[in-house]
TIBAMAR-688642 format. One record per residue: residue in three letters; x, y, z of N, C-alpha, C, CB in turn; residue number from 0. Coordinates in steps of 0.1 Angstrom, whole numbers, plus 5000, padded with zeros to 4 digits. Glycine has a CB too. Layout:
+-----+------+------+------+-------+-------+-------+------+------+------+-------+-------+-------+-----+
|   r | n.c1 | n.c2 | n.c3 | ca.c1 | ca.c2 | ca.c3 | c.c1 | c.c2 | c.c3 | cb.c1 | cb.c2 | cb.c3 |   k |
+-----+------+------+------+-------+-------+-------+------+------+------+-------+-------+-------+-----+
| ALA |    X |    Y |    Z |     X |     Y |     Z |    X |    Y |    Z |     X |     Y |     Z | NUM |
...
+-----+------+------+------+-------+-------+-------+------+------+------+-------+-------+-------+-----+
//
This chain:
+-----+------+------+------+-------+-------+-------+------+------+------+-------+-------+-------+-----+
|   r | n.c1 | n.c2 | n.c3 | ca.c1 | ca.c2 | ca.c3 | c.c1 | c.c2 | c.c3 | cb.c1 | cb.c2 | cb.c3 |   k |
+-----+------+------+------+-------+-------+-------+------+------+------+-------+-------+-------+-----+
| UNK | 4141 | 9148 | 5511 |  4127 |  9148 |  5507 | 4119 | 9138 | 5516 |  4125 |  9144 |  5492 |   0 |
| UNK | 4124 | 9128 | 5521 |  4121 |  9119 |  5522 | 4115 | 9122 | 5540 |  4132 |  9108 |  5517 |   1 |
| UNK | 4125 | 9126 | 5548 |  4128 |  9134 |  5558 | 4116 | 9142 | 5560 |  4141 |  9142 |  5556 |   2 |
| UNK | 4111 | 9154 | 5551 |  4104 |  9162 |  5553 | 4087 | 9152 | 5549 |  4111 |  9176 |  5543 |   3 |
| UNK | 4090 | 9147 | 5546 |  4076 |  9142 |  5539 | 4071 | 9131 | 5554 |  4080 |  9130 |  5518 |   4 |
| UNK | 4084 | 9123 | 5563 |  4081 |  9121 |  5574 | 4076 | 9126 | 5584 |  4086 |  9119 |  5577 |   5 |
| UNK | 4081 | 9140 | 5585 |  4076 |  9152 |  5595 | 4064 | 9157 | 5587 |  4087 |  9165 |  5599 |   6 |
| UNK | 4059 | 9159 | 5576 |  4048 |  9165 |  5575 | 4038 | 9153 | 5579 |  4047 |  9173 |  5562 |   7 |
| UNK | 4043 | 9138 | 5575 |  4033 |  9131 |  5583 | 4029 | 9131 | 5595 |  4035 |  9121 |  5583 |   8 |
| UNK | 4039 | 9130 | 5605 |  4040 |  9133 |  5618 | 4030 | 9146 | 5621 |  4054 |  9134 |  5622 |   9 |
| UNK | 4032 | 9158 | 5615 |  4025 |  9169 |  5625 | 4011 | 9168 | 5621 |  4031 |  9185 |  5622 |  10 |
| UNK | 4005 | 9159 | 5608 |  3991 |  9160 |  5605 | 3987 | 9148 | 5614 |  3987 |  9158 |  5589 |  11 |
| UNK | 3996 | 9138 | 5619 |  3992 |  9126 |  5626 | 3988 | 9135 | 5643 |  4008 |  9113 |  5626 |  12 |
| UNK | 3994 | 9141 | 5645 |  3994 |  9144 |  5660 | 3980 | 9158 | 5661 |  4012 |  9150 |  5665 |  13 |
| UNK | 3980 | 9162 | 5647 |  3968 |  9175 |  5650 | 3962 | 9174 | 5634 |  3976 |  9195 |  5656 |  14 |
| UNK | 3952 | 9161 | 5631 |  3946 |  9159 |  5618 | 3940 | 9168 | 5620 |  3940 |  9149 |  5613 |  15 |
| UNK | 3929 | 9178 | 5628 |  3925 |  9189 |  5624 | 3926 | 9201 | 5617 |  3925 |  9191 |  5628 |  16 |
| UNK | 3943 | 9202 | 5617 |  3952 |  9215 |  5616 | 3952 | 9219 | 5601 |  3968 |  9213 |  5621 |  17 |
| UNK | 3944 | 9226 | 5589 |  3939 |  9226 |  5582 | 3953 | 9230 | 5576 |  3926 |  9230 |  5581 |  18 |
| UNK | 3962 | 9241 | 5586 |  3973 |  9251 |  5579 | 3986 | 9238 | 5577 |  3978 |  9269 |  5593 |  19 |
| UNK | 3984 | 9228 | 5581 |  3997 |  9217 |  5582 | 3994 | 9208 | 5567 |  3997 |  9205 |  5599 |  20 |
| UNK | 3983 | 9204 | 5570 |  3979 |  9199 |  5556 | 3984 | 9203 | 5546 |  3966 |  9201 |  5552 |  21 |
| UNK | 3978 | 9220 | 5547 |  3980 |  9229 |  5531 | 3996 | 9230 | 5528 |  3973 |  9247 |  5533 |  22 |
| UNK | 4003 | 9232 | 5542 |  4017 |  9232 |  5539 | 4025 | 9221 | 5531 |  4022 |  9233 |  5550 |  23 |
| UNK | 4019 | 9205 | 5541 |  4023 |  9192 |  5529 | 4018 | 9195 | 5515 |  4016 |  9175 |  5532 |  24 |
| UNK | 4006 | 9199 | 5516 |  4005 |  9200 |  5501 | 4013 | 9208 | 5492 |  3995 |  9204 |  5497 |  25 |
| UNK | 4017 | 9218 | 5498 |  4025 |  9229 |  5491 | 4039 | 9223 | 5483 |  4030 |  9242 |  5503 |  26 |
| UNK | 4038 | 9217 | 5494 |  4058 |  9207 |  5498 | 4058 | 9197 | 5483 |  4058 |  9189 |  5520 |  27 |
| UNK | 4049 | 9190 | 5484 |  4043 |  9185 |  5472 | 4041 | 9187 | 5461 |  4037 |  9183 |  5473 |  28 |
| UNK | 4036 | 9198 | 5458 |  4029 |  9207 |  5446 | 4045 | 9215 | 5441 |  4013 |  9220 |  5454 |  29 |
| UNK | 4055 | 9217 | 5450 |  4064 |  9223 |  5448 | 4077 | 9215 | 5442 |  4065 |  9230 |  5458 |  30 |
| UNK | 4076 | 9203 | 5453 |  4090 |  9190 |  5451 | 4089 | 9175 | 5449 |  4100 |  9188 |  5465 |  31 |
| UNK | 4074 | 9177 | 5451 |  4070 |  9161 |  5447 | 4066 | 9160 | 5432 |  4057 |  9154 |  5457 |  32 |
| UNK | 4058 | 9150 | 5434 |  4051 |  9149 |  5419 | 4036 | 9147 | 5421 |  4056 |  9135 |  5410 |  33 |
| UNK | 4031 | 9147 | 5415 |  4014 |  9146 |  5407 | 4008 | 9137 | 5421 |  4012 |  9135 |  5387 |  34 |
| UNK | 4014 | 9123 | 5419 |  4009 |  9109 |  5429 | 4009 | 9117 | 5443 |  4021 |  9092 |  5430 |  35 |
| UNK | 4020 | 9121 | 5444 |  4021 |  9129 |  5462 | 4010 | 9139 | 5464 |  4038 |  9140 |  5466 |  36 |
| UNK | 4010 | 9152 | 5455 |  3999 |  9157 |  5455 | 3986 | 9152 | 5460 |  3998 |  9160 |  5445 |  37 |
| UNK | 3984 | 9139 | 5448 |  3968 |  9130 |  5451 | 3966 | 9130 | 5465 |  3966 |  9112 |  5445 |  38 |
| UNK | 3975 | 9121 | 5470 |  3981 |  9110 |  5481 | 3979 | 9124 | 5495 |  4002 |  9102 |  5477 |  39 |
| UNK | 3982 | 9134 | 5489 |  3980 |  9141 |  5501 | 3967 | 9146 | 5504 |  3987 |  9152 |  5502 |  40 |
| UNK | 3961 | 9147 | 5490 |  3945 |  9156 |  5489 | 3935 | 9142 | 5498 |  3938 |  9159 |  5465 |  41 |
| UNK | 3939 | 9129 | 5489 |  3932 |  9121 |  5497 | 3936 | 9115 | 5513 |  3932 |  9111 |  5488 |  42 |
| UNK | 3947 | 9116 | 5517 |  3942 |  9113 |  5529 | 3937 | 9125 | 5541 |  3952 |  9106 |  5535 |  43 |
| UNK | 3942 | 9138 | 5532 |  3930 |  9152 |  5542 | 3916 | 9150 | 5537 |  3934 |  9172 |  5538 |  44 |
| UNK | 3910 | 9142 | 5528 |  3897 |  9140 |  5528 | 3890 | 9134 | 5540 |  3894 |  9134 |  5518 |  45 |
| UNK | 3901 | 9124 | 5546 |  3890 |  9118 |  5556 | 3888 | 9125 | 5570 |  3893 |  9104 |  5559 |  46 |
| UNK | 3895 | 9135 | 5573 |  3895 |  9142 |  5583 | 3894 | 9159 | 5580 |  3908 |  9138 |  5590 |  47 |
| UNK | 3888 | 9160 | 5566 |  3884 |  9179 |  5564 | 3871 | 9179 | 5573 |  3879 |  9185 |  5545 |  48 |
| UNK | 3866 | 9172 | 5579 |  3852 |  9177 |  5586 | 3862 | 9186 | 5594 |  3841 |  9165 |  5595 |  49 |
| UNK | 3855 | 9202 | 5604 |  3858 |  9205 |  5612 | 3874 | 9211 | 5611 |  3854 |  9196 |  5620 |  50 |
| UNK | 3880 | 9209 | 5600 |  3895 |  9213 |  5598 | 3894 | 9227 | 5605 |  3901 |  9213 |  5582 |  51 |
| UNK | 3906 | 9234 | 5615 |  3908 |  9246 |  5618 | 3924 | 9247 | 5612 |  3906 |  9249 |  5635 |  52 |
| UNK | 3930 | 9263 | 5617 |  3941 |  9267 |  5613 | 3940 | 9284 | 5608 |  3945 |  9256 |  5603 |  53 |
| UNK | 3950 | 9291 | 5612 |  3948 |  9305 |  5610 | 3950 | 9307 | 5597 |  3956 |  9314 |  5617 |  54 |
| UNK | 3958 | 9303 | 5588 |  3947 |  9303 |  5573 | 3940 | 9296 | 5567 |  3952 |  9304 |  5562 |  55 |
| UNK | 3938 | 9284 | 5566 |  3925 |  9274 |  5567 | 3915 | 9281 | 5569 |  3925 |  9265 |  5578 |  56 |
| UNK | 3912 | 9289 | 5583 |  3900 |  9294 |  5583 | 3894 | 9303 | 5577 |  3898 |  9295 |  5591 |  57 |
| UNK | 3908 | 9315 | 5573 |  3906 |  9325 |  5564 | 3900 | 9325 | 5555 |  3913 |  9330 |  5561 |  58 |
| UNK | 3905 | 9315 | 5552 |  3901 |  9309 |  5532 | 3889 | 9306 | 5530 |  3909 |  9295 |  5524 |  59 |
| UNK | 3887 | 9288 | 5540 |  3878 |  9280 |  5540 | 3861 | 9289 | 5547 |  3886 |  9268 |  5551 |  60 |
| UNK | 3865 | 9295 | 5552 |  3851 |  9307 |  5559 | 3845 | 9311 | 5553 |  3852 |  9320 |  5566 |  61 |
| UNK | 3859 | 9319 | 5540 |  3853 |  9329 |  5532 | 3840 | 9325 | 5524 |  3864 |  9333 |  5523 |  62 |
| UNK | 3836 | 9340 | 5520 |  3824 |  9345 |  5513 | 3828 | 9336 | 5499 |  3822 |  9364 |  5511 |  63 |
| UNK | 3815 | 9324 | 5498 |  3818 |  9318 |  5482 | 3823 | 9305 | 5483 |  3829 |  9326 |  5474 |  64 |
| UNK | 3830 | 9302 | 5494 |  3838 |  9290 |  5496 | 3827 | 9274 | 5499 |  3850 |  9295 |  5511 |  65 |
| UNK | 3815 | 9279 | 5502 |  3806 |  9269 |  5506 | 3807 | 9256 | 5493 |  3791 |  9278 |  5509 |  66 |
| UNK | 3807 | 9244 | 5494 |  3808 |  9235 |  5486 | 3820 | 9230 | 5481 |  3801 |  9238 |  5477 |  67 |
| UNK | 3830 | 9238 | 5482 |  3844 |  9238 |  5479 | 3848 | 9228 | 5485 |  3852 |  9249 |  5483 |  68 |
| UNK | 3853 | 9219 | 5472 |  3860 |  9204 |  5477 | 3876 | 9200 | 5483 |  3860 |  9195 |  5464 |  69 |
| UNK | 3878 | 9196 | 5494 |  3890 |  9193 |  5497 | 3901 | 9198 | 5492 |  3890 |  9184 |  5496 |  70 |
| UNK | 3904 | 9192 | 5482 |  3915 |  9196 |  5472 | 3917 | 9213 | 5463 |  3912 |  9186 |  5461 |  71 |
| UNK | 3906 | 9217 | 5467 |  3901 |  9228 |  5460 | 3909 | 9238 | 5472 |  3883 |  9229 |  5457 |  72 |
| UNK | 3903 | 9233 | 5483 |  3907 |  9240 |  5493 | 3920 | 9243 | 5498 |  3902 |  9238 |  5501 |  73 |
| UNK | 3928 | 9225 | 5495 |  3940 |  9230 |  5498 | 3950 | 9239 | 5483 |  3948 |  9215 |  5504 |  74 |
| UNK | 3946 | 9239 | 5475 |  3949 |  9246 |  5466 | 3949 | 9261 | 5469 |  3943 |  9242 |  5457 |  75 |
| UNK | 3938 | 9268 | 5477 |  3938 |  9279 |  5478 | 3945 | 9284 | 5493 |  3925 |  9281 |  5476 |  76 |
| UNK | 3947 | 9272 | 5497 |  3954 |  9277 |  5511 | 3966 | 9275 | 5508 |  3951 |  9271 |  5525 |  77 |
| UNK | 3972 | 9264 | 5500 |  3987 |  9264 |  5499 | 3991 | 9277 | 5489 |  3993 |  9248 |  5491 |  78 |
| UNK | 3985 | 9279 | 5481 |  3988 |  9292 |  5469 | 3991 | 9304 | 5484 |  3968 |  9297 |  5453 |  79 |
| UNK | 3983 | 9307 | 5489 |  3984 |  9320 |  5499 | 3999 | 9314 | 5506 |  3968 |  9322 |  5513 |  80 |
| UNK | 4001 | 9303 | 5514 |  4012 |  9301 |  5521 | 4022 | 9299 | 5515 |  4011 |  9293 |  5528 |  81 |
| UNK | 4022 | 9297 | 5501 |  4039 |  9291 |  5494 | 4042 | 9309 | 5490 |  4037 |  9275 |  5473 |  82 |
| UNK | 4055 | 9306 | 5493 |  4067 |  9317 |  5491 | 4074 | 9322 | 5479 |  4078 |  9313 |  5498 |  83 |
| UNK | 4068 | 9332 | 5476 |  4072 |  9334 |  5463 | 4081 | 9345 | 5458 |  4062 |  9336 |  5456 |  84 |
+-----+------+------+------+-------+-------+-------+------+------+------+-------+-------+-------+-----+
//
């Protein structure tokens, strides 16, 4: 866990833009972490959601309706599409 939670830091460190890497830690989280990790991830993609890209990021985030949609909201809707079910 520990391992994966290093590399998801690493790939948001090297491209904090990447809206689809975010959503993925979040997923990682929402799936094997707990509640705090969740937070911990929502808040530090708050300080870098300006301008976030990524090929589902943008899908979601573009969409019709999405205007006002807070951070967390968002990664909620992009990790739900990417997690494997």
């Amino acid at each position: 866990m520990e391992k994966a939670r290093k590399w998801f830091f690493r790939a948001v460190s090297l491209e904090e833009g990447n809206g689809d890497s975010w959503a993925r830690w979040f997923a990682f989280e929402r799936e094997f972490g707990s509640e705090e990790g969740v937070k911990g991830v929502a808040e530090k993609c708050k300080g870098v959601a300006e301008g976030m890209k990524g090929l589902v990021w943008n899908g979601i985030a573009k969409g019709v309706g999405m205007r006002g949609k807070g951070v967390e909201e968002l990664l909620m809707l992009v990790s739900d599409k990417m997690m494997i079910k």
